[in-house]
Structures are given as structure tokens and as C-alpha cells.
C-alpha beads as a LAMMPS data file, in Angstrom:
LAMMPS data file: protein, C-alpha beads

388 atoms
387 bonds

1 atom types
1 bond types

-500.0 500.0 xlo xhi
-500.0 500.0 ylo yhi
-500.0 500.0 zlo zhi

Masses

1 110.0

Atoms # bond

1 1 1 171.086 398.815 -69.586
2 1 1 170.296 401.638 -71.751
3 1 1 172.673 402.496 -74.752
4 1 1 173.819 406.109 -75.173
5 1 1 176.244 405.811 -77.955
6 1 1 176.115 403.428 -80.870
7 1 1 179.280 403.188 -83.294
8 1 1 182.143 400.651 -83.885
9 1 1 185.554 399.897 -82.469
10 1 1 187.753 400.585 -85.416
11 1 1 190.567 397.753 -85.108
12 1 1 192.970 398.311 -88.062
13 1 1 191.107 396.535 -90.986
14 1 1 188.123 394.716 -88.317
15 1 1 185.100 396.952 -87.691
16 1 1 183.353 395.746 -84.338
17 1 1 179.921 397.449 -84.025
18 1 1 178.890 398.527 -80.506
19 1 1 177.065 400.036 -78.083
20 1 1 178.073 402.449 -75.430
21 1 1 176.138 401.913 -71.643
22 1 1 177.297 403.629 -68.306
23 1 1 179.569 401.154 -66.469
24 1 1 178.548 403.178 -62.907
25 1 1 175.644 405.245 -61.684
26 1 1 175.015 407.751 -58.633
27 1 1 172.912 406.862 -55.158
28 1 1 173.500 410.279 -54.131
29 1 1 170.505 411.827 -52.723
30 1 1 168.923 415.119 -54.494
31 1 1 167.204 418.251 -53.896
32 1 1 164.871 420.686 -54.969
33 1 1 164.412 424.239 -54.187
34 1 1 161.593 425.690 -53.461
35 1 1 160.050 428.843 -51.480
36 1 1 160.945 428.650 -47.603
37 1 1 157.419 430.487 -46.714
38 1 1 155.015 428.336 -48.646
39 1 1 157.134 425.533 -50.019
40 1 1 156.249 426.280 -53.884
41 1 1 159.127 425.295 -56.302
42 1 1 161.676 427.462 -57.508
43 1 1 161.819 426.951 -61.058
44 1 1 164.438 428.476 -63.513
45 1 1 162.940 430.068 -66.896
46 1 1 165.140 430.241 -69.921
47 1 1 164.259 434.694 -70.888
48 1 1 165.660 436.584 -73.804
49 1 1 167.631 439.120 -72.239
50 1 1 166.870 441.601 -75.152
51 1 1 162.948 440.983 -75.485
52 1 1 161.976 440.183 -72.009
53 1 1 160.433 437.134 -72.475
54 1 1 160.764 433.146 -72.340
55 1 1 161.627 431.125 -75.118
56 1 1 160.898 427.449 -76.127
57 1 1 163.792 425.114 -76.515
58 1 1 163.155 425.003 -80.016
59 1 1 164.359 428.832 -80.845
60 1 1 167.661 428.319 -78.400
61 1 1 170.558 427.998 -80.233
62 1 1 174.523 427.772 -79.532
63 1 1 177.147 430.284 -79.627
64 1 1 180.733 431.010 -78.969
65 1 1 181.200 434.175 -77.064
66 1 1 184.266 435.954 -78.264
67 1 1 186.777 437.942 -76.004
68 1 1 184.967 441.231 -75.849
69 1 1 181.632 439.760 -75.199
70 1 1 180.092 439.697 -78.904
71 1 1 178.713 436.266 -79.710
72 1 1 179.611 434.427 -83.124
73 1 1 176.453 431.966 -83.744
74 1 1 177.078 428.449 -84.429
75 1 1 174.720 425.696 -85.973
76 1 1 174.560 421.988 -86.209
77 1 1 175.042 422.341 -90.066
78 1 1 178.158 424.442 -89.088
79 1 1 179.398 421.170 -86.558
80 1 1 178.625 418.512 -89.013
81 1 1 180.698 419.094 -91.435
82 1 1 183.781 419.320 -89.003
83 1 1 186.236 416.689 -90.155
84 1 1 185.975 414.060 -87.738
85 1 1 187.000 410.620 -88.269
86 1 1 185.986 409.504 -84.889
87 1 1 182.273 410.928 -85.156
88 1 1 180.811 406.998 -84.744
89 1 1 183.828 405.308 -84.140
90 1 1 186.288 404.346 -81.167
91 1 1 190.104 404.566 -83.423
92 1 1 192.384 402.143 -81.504
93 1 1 195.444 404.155 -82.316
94 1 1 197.794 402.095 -79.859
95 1 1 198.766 399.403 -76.801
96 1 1 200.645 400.119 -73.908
97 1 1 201.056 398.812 -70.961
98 1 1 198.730 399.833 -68.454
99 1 1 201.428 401.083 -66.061
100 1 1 201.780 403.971 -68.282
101 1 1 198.013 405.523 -67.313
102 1 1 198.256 407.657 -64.859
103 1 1 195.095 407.402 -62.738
104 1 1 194.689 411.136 -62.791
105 1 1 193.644 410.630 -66.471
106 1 1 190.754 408.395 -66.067
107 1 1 187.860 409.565 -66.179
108 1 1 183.780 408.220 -66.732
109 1 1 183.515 404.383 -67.047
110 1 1 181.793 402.720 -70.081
111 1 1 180.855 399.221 -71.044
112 1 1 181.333 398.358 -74.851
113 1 1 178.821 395.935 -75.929
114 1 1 178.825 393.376 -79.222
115 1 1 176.000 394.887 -81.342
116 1 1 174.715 392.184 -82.978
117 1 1 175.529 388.312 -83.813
118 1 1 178.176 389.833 -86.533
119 1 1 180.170 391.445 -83.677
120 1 1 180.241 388.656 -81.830
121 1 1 183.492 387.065 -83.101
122 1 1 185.975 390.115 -83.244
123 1 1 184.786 391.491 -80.457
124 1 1 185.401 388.214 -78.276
125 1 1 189.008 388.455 -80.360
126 1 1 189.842 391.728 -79.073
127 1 1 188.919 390.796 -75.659
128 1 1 191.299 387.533 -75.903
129 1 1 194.216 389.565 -77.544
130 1 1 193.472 392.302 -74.517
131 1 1 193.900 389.491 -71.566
132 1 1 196.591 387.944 -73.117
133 1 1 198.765 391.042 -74.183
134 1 1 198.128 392.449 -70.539
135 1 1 197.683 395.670 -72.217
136 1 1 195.520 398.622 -72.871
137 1 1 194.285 400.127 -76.215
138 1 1 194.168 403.705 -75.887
139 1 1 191.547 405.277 -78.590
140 1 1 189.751 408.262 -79.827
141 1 1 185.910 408.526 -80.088
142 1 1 183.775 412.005 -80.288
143 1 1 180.636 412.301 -77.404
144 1 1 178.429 415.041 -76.920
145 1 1 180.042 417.425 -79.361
146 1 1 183.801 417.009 -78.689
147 1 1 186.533 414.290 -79.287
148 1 1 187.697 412.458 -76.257
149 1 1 190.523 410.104 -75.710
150 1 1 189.808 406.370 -74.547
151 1 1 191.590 403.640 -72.483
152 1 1 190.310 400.035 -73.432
153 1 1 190.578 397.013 -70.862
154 1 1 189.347 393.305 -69.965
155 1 1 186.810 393.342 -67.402
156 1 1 185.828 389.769 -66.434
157 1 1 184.266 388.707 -69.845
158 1 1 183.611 392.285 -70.818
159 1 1 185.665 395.381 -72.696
160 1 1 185.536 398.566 -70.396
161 1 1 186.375 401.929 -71.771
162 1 1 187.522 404.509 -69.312
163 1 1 187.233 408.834 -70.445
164 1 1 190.730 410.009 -70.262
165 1 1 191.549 413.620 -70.087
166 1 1 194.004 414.766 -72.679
167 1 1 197.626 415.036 -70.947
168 1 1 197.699 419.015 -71.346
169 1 1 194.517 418.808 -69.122
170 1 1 195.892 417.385 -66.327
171 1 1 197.633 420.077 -64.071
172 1 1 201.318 420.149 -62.754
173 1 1 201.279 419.759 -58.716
174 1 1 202.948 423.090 -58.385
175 1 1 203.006 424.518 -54.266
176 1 1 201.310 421.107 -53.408
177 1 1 204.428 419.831 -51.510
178 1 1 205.576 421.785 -48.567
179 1 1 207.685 424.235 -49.151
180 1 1 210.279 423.511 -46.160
181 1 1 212.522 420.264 -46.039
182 1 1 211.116 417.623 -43.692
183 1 1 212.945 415.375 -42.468
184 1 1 211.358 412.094 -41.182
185 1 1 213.377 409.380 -38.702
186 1 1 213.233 405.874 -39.049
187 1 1 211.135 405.284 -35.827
188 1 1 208.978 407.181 -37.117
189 1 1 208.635 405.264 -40.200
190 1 1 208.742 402.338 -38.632
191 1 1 205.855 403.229 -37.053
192 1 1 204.135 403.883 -40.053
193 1 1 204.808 400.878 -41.543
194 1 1 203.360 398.909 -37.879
195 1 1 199.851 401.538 -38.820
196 1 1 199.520 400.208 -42.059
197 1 1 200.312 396.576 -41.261
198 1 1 197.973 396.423 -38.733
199 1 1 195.410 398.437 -40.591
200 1 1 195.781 395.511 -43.478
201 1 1 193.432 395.279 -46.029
202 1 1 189.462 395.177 -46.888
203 1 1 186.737 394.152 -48.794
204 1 1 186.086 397.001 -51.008
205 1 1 182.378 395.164 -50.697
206 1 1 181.621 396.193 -47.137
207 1 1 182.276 399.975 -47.483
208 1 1 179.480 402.221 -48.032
209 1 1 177.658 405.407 -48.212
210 1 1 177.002 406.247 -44.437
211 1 1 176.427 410.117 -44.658
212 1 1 173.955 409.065 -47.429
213 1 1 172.421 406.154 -45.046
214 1 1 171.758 408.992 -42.315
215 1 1 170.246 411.493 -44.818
216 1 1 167.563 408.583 -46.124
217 1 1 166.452 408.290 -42.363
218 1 1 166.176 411.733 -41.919
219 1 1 164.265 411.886 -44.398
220 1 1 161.932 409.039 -43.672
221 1 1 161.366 410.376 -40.223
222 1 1 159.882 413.197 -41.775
223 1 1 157.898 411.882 -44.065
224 1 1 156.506 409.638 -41.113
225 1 1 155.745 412.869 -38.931
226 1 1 158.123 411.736 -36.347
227 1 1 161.274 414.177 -35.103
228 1 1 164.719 413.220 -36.893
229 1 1 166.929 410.742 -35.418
230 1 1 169.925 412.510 -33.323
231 1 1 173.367 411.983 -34.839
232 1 1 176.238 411.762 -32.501
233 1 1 178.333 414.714 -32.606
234 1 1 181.883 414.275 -34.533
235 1 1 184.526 413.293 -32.005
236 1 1 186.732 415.970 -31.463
237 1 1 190.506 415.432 -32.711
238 1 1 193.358 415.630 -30.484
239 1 1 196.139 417.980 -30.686
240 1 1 199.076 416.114 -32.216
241 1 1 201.744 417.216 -30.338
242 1 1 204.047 414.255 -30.893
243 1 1 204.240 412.735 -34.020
244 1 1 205.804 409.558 -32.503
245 1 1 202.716 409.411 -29.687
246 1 1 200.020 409.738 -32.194
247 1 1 201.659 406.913 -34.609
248 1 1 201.324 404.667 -31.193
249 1 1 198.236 405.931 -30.519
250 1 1 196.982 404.793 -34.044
251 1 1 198.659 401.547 -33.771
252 1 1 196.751 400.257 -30.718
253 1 1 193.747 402.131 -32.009
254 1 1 193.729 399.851 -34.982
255 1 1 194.146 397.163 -33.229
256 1 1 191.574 397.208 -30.625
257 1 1 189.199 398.083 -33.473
258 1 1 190.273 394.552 -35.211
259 1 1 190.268 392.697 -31.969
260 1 1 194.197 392.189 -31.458
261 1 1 194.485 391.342 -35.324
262 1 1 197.384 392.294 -37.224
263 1 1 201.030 390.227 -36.882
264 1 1 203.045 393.686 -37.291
265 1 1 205.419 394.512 -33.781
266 1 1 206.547 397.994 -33.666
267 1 1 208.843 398.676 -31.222
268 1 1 209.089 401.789 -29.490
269 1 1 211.686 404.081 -27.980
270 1 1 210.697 407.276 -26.230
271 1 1 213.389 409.779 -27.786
272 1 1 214.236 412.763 -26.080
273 1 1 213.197 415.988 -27.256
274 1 1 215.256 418.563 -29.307
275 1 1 215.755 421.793 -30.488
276 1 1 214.205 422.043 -33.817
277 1 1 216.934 424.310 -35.728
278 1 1 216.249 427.089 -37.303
279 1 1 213.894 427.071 -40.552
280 1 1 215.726 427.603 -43.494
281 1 1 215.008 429.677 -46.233
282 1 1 213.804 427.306 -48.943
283 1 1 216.073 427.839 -52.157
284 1 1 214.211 429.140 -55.811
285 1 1 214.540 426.632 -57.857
286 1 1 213.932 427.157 -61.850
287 1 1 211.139 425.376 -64.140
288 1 1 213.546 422.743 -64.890
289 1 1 212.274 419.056 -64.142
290 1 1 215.962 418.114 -63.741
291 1 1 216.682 420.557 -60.941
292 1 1 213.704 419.557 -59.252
293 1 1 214.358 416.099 -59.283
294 1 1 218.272 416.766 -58.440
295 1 1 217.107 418.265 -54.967
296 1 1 214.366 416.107 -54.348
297 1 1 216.655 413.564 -54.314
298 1 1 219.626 415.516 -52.623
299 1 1 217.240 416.335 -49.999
300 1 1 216.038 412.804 -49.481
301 1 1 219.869 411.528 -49.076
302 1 1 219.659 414.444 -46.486
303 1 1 216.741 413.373 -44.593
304 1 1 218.424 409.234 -44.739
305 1 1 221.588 410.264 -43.576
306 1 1 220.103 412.624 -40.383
307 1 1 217.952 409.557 -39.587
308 1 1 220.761 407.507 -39.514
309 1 1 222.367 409.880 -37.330
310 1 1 219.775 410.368 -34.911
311 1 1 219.764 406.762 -34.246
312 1 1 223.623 406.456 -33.780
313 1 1 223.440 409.145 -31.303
314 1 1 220.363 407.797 -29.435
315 1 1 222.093 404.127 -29.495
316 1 1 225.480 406.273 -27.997
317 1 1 223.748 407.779 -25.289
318 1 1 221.859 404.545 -24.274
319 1 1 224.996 402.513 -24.185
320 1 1 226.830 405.064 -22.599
321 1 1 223.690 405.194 -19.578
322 1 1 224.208 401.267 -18.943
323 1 1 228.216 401.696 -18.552
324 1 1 227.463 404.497 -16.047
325 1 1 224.630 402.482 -13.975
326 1 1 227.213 399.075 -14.223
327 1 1 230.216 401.754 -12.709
328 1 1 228.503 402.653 -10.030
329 1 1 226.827 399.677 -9.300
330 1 1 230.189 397.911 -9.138
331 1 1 231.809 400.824 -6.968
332 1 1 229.121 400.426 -4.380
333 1 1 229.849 396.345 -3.877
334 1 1 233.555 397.237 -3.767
335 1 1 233.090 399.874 -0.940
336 1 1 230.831 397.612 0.753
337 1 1 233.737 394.581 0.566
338 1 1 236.049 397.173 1.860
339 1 1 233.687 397.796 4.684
340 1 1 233.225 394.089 5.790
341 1 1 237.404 393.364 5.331
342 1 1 237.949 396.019 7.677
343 1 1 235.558 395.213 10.364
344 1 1 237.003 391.711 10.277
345 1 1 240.054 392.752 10.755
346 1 1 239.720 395.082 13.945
347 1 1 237.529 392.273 15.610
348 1 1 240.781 389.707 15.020
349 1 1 243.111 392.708 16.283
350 1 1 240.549 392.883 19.550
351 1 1 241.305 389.389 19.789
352 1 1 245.165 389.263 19.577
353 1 1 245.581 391.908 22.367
354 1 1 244.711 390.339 25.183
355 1 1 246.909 387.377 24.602
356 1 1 249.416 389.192 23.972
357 1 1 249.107 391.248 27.710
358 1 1 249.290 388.033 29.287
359 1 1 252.645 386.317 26.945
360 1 1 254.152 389.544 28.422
361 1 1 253.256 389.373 32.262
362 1 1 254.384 385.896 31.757
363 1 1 258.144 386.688 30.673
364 1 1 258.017 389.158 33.267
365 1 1 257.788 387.000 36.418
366 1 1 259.995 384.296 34.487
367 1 1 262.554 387.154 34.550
368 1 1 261.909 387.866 37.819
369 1 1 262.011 384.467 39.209
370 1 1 265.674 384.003 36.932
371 1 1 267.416 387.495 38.986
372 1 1 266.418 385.874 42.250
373 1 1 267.630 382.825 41.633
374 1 1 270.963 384.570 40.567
375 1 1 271.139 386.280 43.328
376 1 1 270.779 383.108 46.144
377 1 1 273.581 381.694 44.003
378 1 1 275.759 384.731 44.449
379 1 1 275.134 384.603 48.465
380 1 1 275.704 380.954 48.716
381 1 1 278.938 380.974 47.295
382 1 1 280.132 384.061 49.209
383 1 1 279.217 382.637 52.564
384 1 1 281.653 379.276 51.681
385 1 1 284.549 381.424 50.738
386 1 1 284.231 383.154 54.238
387 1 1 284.132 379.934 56.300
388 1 1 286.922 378.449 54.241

Bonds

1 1 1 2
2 1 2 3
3 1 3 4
4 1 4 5
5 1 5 6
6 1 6 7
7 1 7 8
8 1 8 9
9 1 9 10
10 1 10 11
11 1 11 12
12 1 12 13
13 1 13 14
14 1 14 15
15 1 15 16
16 1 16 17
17 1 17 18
18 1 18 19
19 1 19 20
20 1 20 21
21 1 21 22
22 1 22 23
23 1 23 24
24 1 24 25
25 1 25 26
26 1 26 27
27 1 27 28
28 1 28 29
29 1 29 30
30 1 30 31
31 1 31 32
32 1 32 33
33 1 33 34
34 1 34 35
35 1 35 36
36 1 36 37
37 1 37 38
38 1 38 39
39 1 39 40
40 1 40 41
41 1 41 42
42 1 42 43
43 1 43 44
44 1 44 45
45 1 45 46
46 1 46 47
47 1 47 48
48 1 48 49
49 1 49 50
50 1 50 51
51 1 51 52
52 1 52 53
53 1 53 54
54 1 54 55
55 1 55 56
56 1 56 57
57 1 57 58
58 1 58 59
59 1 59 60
60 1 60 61
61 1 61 62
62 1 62 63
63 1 63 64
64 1 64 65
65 1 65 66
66 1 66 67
67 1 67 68
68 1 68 69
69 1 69 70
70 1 70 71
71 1 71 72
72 1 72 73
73 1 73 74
74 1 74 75
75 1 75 76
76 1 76 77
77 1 77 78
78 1 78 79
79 1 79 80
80 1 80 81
81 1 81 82
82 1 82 83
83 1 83 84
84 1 84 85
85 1 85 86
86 1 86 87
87 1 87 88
88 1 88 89
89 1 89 90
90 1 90 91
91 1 91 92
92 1 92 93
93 1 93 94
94 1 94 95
95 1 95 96
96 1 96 97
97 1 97 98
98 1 98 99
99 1 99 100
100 1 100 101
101 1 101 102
102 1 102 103
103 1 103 104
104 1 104 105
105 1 105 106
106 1 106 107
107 1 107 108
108 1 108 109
109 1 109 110
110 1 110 111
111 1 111 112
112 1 112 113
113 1 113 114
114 1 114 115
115 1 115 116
116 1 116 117
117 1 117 118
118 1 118 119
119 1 119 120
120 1 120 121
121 1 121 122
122 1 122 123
123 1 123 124
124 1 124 125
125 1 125 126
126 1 126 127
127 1 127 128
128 1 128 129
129 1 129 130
130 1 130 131
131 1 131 132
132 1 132 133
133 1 133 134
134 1 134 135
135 1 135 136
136 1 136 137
137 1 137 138
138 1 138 139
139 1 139 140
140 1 140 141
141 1 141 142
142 1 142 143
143 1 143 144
144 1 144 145
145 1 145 146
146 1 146 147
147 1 147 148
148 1 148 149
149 1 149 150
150 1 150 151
151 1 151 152
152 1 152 153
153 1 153 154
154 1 154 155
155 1 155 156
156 1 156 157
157 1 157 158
158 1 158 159
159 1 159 160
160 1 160 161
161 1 161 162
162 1 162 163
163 1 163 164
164 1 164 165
165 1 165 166
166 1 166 167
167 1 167 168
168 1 168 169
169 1 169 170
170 1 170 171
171 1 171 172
172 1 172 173
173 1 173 174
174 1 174 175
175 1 175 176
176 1 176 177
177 1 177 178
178 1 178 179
179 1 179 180
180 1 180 181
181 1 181 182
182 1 182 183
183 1 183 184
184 1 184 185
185 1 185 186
186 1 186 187
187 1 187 188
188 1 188 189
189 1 189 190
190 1 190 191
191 1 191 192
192 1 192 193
193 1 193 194
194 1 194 195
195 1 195 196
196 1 196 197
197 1 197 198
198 1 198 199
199 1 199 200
200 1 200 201
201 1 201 202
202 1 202 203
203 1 203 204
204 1 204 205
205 1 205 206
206 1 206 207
207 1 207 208
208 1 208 209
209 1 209 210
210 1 210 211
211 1 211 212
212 1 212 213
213 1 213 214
214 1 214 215
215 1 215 216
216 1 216 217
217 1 217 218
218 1 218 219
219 1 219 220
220 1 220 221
221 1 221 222
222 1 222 223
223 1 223 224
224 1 224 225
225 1 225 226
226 1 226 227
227 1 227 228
228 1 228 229
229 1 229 230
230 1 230 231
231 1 231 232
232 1 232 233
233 1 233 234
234 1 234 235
235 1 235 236
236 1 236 237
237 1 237 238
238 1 238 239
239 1 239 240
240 1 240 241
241 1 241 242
242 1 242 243
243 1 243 244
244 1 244 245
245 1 245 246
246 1 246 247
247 1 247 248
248 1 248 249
249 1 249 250
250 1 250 251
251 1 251 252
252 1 252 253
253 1 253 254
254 1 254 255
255 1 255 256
256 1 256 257
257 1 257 258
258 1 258 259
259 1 259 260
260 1 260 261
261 1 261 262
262 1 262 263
263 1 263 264
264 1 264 265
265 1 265 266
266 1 266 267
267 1 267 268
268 1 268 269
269 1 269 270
270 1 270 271
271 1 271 272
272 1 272 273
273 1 273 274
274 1 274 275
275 1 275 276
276 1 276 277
277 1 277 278
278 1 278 279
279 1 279 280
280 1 280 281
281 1 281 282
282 1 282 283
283 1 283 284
284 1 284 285
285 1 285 286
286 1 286 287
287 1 287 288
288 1 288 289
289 1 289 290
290 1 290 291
291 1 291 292
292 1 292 293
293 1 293 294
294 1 294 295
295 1 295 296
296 1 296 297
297 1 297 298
298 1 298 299
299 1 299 300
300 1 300 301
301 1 301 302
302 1 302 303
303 1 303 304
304 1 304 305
305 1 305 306
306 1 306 307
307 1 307 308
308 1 308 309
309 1 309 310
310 1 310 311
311 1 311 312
312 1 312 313
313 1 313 314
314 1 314 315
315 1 315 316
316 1 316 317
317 1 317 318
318 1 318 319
319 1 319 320
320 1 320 321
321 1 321 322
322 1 322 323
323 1 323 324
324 1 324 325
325 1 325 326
326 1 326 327
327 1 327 328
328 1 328 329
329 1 329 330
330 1 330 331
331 1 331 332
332 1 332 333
333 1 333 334
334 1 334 335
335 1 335 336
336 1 336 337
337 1 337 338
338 1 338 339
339 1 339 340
340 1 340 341
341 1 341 342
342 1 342 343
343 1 343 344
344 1 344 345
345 1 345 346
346 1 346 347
347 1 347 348
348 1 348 349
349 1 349 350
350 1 350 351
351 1 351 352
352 1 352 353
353 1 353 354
354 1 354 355
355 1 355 356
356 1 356 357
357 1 357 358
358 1 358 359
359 1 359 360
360 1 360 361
361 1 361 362
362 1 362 363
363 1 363 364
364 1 364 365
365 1 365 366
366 1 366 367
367 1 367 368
368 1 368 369
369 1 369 370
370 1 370 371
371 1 371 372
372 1 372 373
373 1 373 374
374 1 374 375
375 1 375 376
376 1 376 377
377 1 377 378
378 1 378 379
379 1 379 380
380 1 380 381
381 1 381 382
382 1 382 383
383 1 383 384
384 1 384 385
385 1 385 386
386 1 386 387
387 1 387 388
């Protein structure tokens, strides 16, 4: 690899030379223009605006143009005497952990190399005391006219230096957020969780460039003669019209896609639709980081205590569905018992009544049969009295 910066690594007293190499490089494909009706090249000429005419690079120079437009000349005499400590050196000015970078910081990726047998000792000792501190040196070096700030690390048996921007460089994320308080339930994030479980990880390895993949064939093809390959057209996206049904959706998207892979259940309850209430106005807050973080965090002890309440009421109205189905289910097999008693009962009534019609014509001709005997008895006795 080809050097682009050559200094040292200025470790309190220990001077490490080096050289600075790009750690990455760009596959992206590039263009030229040129003239649609012939196909000449569009070139850009560097003209004097006040004579009309192009000048060599050797009569350009650099300049600072003021406010009102005037320009106030400045030469490399001018920049070399600017006092810069760092001008050939990377200043370690302190370690932290790397937890304290924020990734919006880092910038361009550079590999420091040992320049020379010299370096090779203290720069293998700053690489050790790296590794084993599990920290970052943050430093200041000056590259292609300005002073930039610096983030050193371990790389397998290497020492990386990451660009950082300053911190006043690295925008607030003012109106990023939406403006209106979401609130989000737990099936939802349950859900979410299922997605990403499912969805797992990867081998950074086996991702790559395809829009760049497609462009190289195109090209090819016409360098060949032949017609283009045909792209398939994007896929058009669904409407999401229910958050919960597109989470599913994604879930057994993901994994079809990785053949039934994935040990994450999600299990889902089809809620019934409500009313969204009506959008409130969103309060102005002030600049204050403290307010802002008091009603981010008011608002999320909002959002967890309306998820919890969601689910109460959808566990309520569930429970309350299975006592009516067991009520009625239990009133229908007690009218039906009622049924059945009663039918047995008028068939053993049926039964009793004819035996009972015959008990009674029974003690009627034993009655009978008793008066006429009484009444023989009465005429025998009369007809003795009158012969005596």
C-alpha cells in the first residue's frame, strides 16, 4: 500500500515514526461526460474570469473570499508559519474508553505503519498497552491543510486510526423524531422482537454490492454489442394497513427465506380495532436538555402504562367471552334434562291410569256384591219372624 502521510505518533516522551495508508478503498463504478451527439468528452477548463483565458496550474493560487465577495489572497509561506504542533505528528492527548465515541464521529479509516526497524519496539508497545487497556487514544494530527482529531485502536496485529469530526460538527437531531406521541403495545413489540430473532445474524462476508454487480453487466453487454440484460422490476410494497399484520407478515417472510430457521415463537392475538383518539396538540418544549429528557421519559411511562392497559382489557373481554359461551352452554344441557324428566314422567302417569280404572271397577262390584248380600240377610230373617 501506498503511504500518503509520513510523521510520528507522539506518545508522551516515545516518538514512533509512521506512515499513514488508506485502511478502505471504493469499487464504485465511474463516469465520464461527454457530448450526447458525437460522444466527444466534456472537459472542464480552469479560465480567468477577468482576462478570458485559461491558466496553468502553476499561476492558480488560494484565497479566502470575504463576506462581501472581495478575496484576501493567501500563500503557502502565509500557512507555514501557522503554529501547529501537529503539522507531522499524531499528539495522543488521551484514553477513554471506546464506549464514549459516538459512531457519528468517525470518519475515514487509516492504517498506521512502523517506519522503520527503530519503530518497531514502541510501536508493538503501544499496540500491547492498546489491547490490554481496552481503550482508545484519541489524538490530533494536521492533513491536507487543516488539523483533524484522531481515534486510535487495535486491529488484529495492527493500529487503526479513524477521522473524527470535531463534536461542534456533529449536528443536534432536532425535528428528526415525530412530533406526535406514539404509543406502541406490547404485541406489537413482541412481534418485533420474533422479526429480529428470526432475522438473526450474518456474515458481514457474504453481503455485497449488487446494484454495482448489475451496472458491470450492463456494461459488458455493451461493450460486447449485445442488448443489456433485463432487470426485474422492483416489487411493489404493500399498503401497511395493520401494523400488527405486517409484523406477521415479516415474521413468516423471514422465515421461509431461512428455510424454517430461527427458534423465536411469537404468539399472536388478533385485537379488535379502535378509535384512534383525537391527535393532540404536541406541547413547545424549551432548548433545555432536561425538559426534553423529563418528557421523553414521562411520555414513555405513558406509552408502558396504556400497553399495560390494553392488555388487561383485551385479557377482560376474553375471559369474560368464555364465562358467557360456558353459561349458555350449561343452560342448554339443563333445559334439555328438564325436557327428558318430564317426558318420563307423563309416560309413568300414562301407565298408572289404567290400573287405577280397573282397582276402582273392582271395589265397585265388591260393593255391590256386599248390599246384596245385606239385603238376602234382611229377607231371611223377616220371613222367620212371620212363621214364628
Amino acid at each position: 500500500m501506498r503511504s500518503i502521510w509520513n510523521g510520528a505518533i507522539s506518545f508522551g516522551l516515545v516518538s514512533i515514526p509512521v506512515k499513514l495508508m488508506n485502511a478502505t478503498e471504493s469499487h464504485a463504478v465511474s463516469f465520464r461526460q461527454i457530448h450526447t451527439e458525437d460522444g466527444g468528452r466534456i472537459r472542464y477548463r480552469k479560465v480567468c474570469e477577468l482576462e478570458d483565458r485559461e491558466v496553468s496550474q502553476a499561476e492558480i493560487g488560494k484565497a479566502y473570499e470575504d463576506a462581501d465577495g472581495s478575496m484576501i489572497p493567501i500563500t503557502d509561506e502565509d500557512l507555514s508559519h501557522l503554529p501547529i504542533p501537529t503539522a507531522r505528528t499524531i499528539e495522543i492527548v488521551a484514553f477513554v474508553p471506546r464506549e464514549r465515541i459516538d459512531p457519528l464521529q468517525m470518519g475515514t479509516a487509516y492504517y498506521l505503519a512502523a517506519s522503520g526497524a527503530p519503530a518497531a519496539k514502541p510501536y508493538t508497545l503501544l499496540r500491547e498497552a492498546l489491547g490490554r487497556s481496552d481503550r482508545v487514544a484519541i489524538a490530533k494530527f494536521a492533513l491536507r491543510g487543516r488539523e483533524r482529531l484522531g481515534m486510535l485502536r487495535v486491529s488484529g496485529d495492527a493500529i487503526v486510526m479513524h477521522g473524527l469530526l470535531w463534536p461542534d460538527e456533529v449536528r443536534t437531531p432536532e425535528g428528526v423524531a415525530p412530533d406526535a406521541g406514539v404509543t406502541v403495545r406490547e404485541q406489537e413489540l413482541d412481534l418485533a422482537d420474533a422479526l429480529m430473532d428470526t432475522l438473526g445474524e450474518i456474515d458481514l462476508d457474504d453481503l455485497h454490492d449488487e446494484y454495482r454487480e448489475a451496472l458491470e453487466e450492463v456494461i459488458a453487454a455493451k461493450a460486447a454489442g449485445e442488448a443489456p440484460p433485463e432487470a426485474p422490476g422492483p416489487a411493489e410494497p404493500g399498503k401497511v394497513l395493520d401494523l400488527m399484520a405486517a409484523l406477521e407478515s415479516s415474521v413468516r417472510a423471514a422465515r421461509e427465506s431461512r428455510g424454517g430457521e430461527g427458534t423465536g415463537t411469537a404468539e399472536v392475538r388478533t385485537l379488535e380495532r379502535r378509535e384512534r383518539p383525537a391527535r393532540r396538540t404536541p406541547k413547545e418544549t424549551g432548548g433545555k436538555k432536561s425538559t426534553s429528557t423529563a418528557a421523553g421519559k414521562t411520555q414513555a411511562r405513558k406509552s408502558t402504562s396504556a400497553a399495560r392497559k390494553s392488555t388487561a382489557e383485551t385479557d377482560e373481554k376474553a375471559t369474560a367471552k368464555s364465562a358467557h359461551a360456558a353459561h349458555t352452554a350449561k343452560t342448554a344441557q339443563t333445559a334439555k334434562s328438564a325436557k327428558t324428566a318430564k317426558t318420563a314422567k307423563t309416560a309413568k302417569t300414562a301407565q298408572k291410569t289404567p290400573d287405577r280404572s280397573t282397582a276402582r271397577k273392582t271395589a265397585a262390584k265388591a260393593t255391590a256384591g256386599s248390599t246384596a248380600g245385606k239385603g238376602a240377610a234382611k229377607k231371611t230373617a223377616s220371613s222367620r219372624r212371620r212363621g214364628a
